[in-house]
N, C-alpha and C positions, 0 to 999 in steps of 0.2 A: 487863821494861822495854818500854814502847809507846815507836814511831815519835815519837811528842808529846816523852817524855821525851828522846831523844837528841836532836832539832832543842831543846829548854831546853838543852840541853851546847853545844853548837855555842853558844848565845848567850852563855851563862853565858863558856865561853872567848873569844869573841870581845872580851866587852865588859874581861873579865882584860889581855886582849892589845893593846887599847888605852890604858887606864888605864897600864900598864909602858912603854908606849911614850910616850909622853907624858912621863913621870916622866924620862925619859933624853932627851927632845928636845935636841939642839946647836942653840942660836942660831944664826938665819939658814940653816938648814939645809932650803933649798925644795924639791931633791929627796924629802929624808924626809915633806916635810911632802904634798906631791904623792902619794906611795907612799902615806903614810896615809889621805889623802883617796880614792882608788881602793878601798882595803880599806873602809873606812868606806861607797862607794858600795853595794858588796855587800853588805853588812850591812844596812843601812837597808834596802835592797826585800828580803833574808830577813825580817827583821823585821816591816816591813808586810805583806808579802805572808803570812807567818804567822798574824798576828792577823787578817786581812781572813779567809781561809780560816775560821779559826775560827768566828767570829760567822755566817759566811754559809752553811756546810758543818758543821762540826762541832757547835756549838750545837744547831739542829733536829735532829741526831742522837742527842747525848747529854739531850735531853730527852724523846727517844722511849723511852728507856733507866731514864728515873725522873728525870733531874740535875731539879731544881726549875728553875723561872726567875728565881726572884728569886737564887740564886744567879749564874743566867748572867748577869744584870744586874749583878751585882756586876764578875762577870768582864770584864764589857764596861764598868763604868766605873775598874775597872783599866787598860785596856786605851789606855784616854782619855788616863790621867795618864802612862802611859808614852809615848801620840805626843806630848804636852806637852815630854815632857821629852828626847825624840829630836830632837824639832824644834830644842831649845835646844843641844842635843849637834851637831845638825847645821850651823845657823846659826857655831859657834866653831870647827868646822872648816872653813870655808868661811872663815873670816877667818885661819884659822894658814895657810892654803895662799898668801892677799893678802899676812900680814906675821909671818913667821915669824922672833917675837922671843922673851922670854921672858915675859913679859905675856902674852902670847894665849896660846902652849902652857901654861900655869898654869889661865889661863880653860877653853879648850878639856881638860885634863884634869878639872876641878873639874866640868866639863859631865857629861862623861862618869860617873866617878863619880857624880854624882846620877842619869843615867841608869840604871850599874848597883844601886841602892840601891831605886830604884822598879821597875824590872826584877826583881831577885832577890826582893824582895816578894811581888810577883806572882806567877813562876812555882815561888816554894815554896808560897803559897795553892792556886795553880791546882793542883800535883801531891800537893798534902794530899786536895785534895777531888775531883779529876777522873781520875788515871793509876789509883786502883784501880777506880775506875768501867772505863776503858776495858780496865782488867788481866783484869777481872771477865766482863762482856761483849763480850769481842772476837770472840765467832762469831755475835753476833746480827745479825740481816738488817741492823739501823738501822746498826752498827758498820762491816759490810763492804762496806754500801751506801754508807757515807762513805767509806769507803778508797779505793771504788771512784769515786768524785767526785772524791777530790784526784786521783787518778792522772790523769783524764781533762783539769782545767781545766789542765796543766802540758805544754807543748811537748817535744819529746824535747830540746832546745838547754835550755829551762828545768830539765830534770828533770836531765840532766847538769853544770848548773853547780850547783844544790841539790844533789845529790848529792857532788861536787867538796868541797862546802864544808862538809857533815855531818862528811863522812871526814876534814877535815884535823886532825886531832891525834885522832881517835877512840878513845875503848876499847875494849878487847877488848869489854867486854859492850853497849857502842853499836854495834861492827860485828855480834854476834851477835845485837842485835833488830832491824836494818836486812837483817839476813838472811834473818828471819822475815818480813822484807813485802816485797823487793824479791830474786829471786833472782839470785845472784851473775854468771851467765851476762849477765842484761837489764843488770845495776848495771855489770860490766864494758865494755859495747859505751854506755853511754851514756856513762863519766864517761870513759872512753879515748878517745870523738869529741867528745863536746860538755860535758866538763869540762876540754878545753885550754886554753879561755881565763880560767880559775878558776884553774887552774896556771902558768899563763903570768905572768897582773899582781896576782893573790890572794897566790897561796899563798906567792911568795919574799919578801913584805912581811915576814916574820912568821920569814924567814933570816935577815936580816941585820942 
């Protein structure tokens, strides 16, 4: 399992974990809906910030690799339909936070759901055609050479709440390929400092 596929779990769960949450909204319930909107903040810049790396870093790697472009094209006008549909996902969370009735939490989950439907799409397309790609070549220069780009355009405060948010509900087999690129010593001192605040207003959303 590549890095790529555990950050798809992390979303695949996230967008789970919304969609349930929603389902159970209480009327008028503006702290819930506040809490959700904070998790939901996180998400959406994982999400962007994912796809943006991609196209910008990963792309011109996995094409040095053999991946065609008209594939990556594809990839990247997947990538369109899912800001499309995040955007609409984000817009009805911004209004369940205004008027938190049962009308909007209905909208605001039907959002979401369409997000996760164009989402899960995508990242079973992307991991049919691209994770034995990276499974394949992970010790070629273009491979490690990217590894070695995302590490770099990422803050140790960025890399710690990413990290933060990988791990929260992980697998055994997502923490043992997060182990293969990140050793446990670096992973510990970043998500212990600069995944507190990931723990702090993230993580108990998803408690109670």
């Amino acid at each position: 399992m590549s890095t790529n596929a555990v950050i798809h779990g992390a979303v695949r769960r996230d967008l789970d974990r919304f969609v349930e949450a929603l389902d159970s909204f209480r009327v008028g319930d503006r702290p819930r809906a506040a809490e959700l909107r904070t998790a939901w903040t996180n998400f959406r810049e994982q999400l962007h910030d994912h796809h943006t790396g991609e196209h910008e870093i990963a792309w011109p790697a996995l094409e040095r690799v053999g991946v065609s472009r008209d594939l990556l094209a594809t990839m990247d006008e997947e990538h369109d339909a899912m800001a499309s549909a995040l955007a609409a996902a984000d817009e009805a969370l911004a209004v369940l936070v205004r008027t938190p009735d049962m009308a909007t939490a209905t909208r605001a989950q039907a959002a979401v759901v369409r997000l996760r439907e164009v989402t899960t799409t995508h990242l079973d397309h992307e991991e049919a055609e691209i994770e034995p790609v990276y499974l394949a070549h992970h010790d070629h220069p273009a491979i490690v050479g990217m590894t070695q780009e995302f590490r770099r355009q990422g803050s140790a405060a960025w890399s710690g709440r990413f990290l933060a948010w990988l791990l929260d509900g992980a697998t055994p087999q997502q923490r043992a390929a997060l182990d293969r690129t990140v050793p446990k010593p670096v992973r510990a001192v970043l998500v212990g400092i600069f995944g507190r605040g990931y723990r702090r207003t993230v993580a108990p959303v998803w408690t109670r």
